[in-house]
C-alpha positions in Angstrom: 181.9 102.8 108.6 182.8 99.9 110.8 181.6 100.5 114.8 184.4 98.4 115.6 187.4 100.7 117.4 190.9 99.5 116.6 190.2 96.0 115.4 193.0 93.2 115.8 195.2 95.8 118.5 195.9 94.2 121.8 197.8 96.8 123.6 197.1 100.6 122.8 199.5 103.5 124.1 199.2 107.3 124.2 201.8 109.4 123.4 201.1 112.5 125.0 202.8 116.4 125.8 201.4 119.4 127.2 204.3 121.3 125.0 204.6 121.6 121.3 208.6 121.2 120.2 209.5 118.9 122.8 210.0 115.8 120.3 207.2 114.0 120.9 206.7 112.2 117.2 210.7 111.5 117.4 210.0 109.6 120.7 207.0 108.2 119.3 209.2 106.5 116.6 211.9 105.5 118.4 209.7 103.9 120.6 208.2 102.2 117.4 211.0 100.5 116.1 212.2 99.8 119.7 209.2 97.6 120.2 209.7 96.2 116.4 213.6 95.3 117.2 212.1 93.7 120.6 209.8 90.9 118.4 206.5 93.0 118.4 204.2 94.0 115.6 203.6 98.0 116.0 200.7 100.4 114.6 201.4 103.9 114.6 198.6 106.2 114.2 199.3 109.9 113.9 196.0 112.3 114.9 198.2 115.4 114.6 195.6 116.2 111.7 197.7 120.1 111.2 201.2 118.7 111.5 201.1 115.2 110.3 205.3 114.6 110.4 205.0 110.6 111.0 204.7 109.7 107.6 208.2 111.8 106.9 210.3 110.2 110.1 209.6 107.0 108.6 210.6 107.5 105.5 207.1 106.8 103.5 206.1 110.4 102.8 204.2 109.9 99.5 203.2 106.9 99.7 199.5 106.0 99.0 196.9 104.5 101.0 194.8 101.6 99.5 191.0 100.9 100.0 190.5 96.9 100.4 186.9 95.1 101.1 187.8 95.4 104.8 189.0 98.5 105.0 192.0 101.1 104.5 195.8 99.1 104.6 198.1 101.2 106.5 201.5 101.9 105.1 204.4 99.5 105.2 207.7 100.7 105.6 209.3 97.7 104.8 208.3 93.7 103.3 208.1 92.2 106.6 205.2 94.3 107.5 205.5 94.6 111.1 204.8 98.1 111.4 202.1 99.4 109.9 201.6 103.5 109.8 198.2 105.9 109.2 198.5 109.4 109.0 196.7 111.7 107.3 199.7 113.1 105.6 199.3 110.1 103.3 195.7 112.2 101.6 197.3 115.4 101.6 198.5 116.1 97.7 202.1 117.5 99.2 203.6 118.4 102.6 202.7 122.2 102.5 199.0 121.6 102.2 197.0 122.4 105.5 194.8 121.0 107.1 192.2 123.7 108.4 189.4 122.0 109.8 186.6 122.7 112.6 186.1 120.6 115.6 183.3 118.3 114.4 185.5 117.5 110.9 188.2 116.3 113.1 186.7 114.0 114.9 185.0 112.6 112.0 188.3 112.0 110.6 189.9 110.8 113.7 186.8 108.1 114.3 187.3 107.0 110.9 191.3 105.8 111.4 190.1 103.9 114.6 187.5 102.3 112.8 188.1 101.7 109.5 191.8 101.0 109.3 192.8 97.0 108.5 195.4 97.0 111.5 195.7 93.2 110.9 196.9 91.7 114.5 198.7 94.5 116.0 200.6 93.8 119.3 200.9 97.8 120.4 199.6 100.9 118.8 201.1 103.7 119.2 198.6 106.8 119.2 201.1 110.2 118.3 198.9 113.4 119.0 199.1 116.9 118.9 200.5 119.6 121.8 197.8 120.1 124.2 194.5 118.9 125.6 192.0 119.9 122.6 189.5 118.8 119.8 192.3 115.7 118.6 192.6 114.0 122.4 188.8 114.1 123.4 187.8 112.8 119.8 190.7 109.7 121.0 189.8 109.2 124.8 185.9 109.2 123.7 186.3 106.2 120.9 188.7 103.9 123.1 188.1 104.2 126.7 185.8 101.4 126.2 188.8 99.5 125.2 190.8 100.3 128.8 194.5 101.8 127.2 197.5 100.8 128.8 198.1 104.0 129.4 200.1 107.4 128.4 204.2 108.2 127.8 204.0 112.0 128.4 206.4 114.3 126.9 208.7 117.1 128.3 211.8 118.8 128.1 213.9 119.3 131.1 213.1 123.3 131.3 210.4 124.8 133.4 208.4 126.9 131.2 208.0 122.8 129.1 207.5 121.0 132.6 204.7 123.5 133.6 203.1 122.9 130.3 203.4 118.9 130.6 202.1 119.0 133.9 198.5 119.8 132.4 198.8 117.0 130.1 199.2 114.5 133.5 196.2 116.4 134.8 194.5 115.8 131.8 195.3 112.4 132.1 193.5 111.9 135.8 190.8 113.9 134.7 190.1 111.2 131.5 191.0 108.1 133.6 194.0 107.1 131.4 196.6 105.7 133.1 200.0 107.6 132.8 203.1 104.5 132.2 205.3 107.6 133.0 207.2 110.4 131.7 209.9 110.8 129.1 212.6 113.8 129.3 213.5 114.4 125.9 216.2 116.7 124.7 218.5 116.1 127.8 221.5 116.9 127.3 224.1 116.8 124.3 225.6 113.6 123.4 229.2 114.4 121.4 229.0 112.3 118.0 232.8 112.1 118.1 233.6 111.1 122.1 229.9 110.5 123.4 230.7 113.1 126.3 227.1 114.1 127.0 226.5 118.5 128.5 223.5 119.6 129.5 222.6 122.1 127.0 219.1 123.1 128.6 219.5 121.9 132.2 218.4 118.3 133.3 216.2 116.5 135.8 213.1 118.7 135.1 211.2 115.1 133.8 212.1 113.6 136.6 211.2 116.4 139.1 207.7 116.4 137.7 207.5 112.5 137.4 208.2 113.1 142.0 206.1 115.7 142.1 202.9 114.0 140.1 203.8 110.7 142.1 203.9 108.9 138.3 206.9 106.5 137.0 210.2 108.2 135.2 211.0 106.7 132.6 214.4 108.3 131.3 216.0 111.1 129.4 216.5 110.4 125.8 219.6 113.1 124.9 219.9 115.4 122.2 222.0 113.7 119.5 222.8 114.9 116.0 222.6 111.2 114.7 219.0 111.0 115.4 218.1 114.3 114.1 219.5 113.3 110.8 218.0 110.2 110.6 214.3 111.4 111.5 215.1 114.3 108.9 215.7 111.6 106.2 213.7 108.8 107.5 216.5 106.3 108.1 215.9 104.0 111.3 218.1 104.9 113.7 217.9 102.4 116.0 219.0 99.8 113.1 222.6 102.4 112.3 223.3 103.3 115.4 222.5 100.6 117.9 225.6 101.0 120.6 225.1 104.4 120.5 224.2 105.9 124.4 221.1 107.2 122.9 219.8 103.9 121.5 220.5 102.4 124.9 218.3 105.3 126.6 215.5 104.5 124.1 215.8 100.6 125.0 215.6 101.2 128.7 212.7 103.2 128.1 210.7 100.3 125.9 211.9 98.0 128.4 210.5 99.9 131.6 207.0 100.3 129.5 206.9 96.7 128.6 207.6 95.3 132.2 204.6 97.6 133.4 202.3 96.3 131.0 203.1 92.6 130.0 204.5 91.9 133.6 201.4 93.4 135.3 199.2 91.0 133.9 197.2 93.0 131.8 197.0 90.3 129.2 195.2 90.5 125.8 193.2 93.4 124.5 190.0 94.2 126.4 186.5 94.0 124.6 184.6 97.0 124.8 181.9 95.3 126.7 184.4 95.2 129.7 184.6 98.8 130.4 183.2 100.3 133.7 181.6 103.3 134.0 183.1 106.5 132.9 181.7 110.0 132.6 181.8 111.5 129.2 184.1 114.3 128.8 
């Protein structure tokens, strides 16, 4: 095993939620493509080790992951290779096959995709985890805080009992020195597929509230849309199908807002591990 973490990755981003069901891998992959469309080469890494659903949203459920002298090649979707995906979903035999593993075997498994994974010259990886603060994040935070990550999209839903539950995950965030780009309100409200009227179905401006509240950047409401939900359920991009469509445009806004705060901040090329300051362990 390499001791290398994330080799040839410049810019690494969290995506994070204190809630399970709040949509977190669908934002993670819109964001994904959104950065693809935008010129960038994109890594997606998916550490939900008991609900690996990456590999499915992209369409590559199946495929097979190769061993090369330098390491595992992540999966392609596509000839032009610029995005490259690892989940373990790609070593399970079919999607009903669990994963039930202890602590220590997870982070085994998790320190092996950042080290031994041929990423090949990745502008932004995108790490998709599980609900919650457990086993998954620490193994994550431990192996790359030496590399200084951009930072953390957080996850929520505009209803308070999700907001409550999202607000650990920012706390989480302080306590592990990861900075938080800001938060996402997914699910809010209903865009129409026929006149693009958009109701609130569950309320609205709960994202936001907490984004005040935790004194962190908001970085929009992605709205339910039947569209998308059909296209992550048969892994077609939607971003390439529907591009005018309102919710394209939120997901846009959102990629745009996360790439002014990190390439217009100056935070330049990836950092060496050398470079890292002093950090408790968890």
């Amino acid at each position: 095993m390499s001791d290398t973490i994330l080799p040839g990755v410049n810019h690494i981003l969290l995506v994070l939620s204190g809630k399970g069901g709040v949509g977190k891998s669908t934002v993670t992959t819109q964001i994904a493509l959104s950065l693809v469309e935008a010129g960038k080469k994109v890594g997606v890494l998916d550490v939900d080790l008991c609900g690996p659903s990456i590999p499915r949203m992209f369409g590559v459920e199946g495929k097979d992951i190769y061993q090369s002298t330098q390491g595992w090649v992540p999966v392609y979707p596509d000839s032009s290779q610029r995005l490259a995906i690892m989940s373990i979903g790609f070593l399970l035999n079919t999607r009903d096959d669990a994963v039930v593993w202890r602590g220590p075997k997870k982070n085994a498994m998790i320190k092996q995709f950042l080290t031994d994974v041929l990423w090949n010259d990745i502008d932004y990886m995108i790490i998709d985890t599980p609900p919650g603060t457990s086993d998954e994040h620490i193994a994550v935070i431990e192996n790359i805080r030496s590399l200084k990550p951009d930072g953390a999209i957080v996850v929520t839903t505009p209803q308070g009992v999700s907001v409550a539950d999202v607000r650990r995950e920012v706390t989480f965030c302080h306590k592990t020195q990861i900075p938080v780009l800001g938060i996402v309100e997914n699910m809010s409200g209903f865009v129409c597929p026929h006149c693009s009227e958009c109701t609130n179905v569950f309320s609205s401006g709960g994202g936001e509230s907490l984004a005040v509240q935790s004194n962190v950047p908001f970085l929009g409401r992605i709205p339910l849309d039947p569209r998308l939900t059909q296209c992550i359920e048969n892994g077609e991009n939607f971003s390439s199908q529907y591009k005018d469509s309102e919710t394209s445009h939120c997901v846009e806004e959102i990629v745009r807002k996360v790439l002014v705060t990190i390439e217009g901040g100056g935070r330049g090329e990836r950092r060496s591990e050398g470079e890292a300051g002093g950090v408790d362990k968890l």
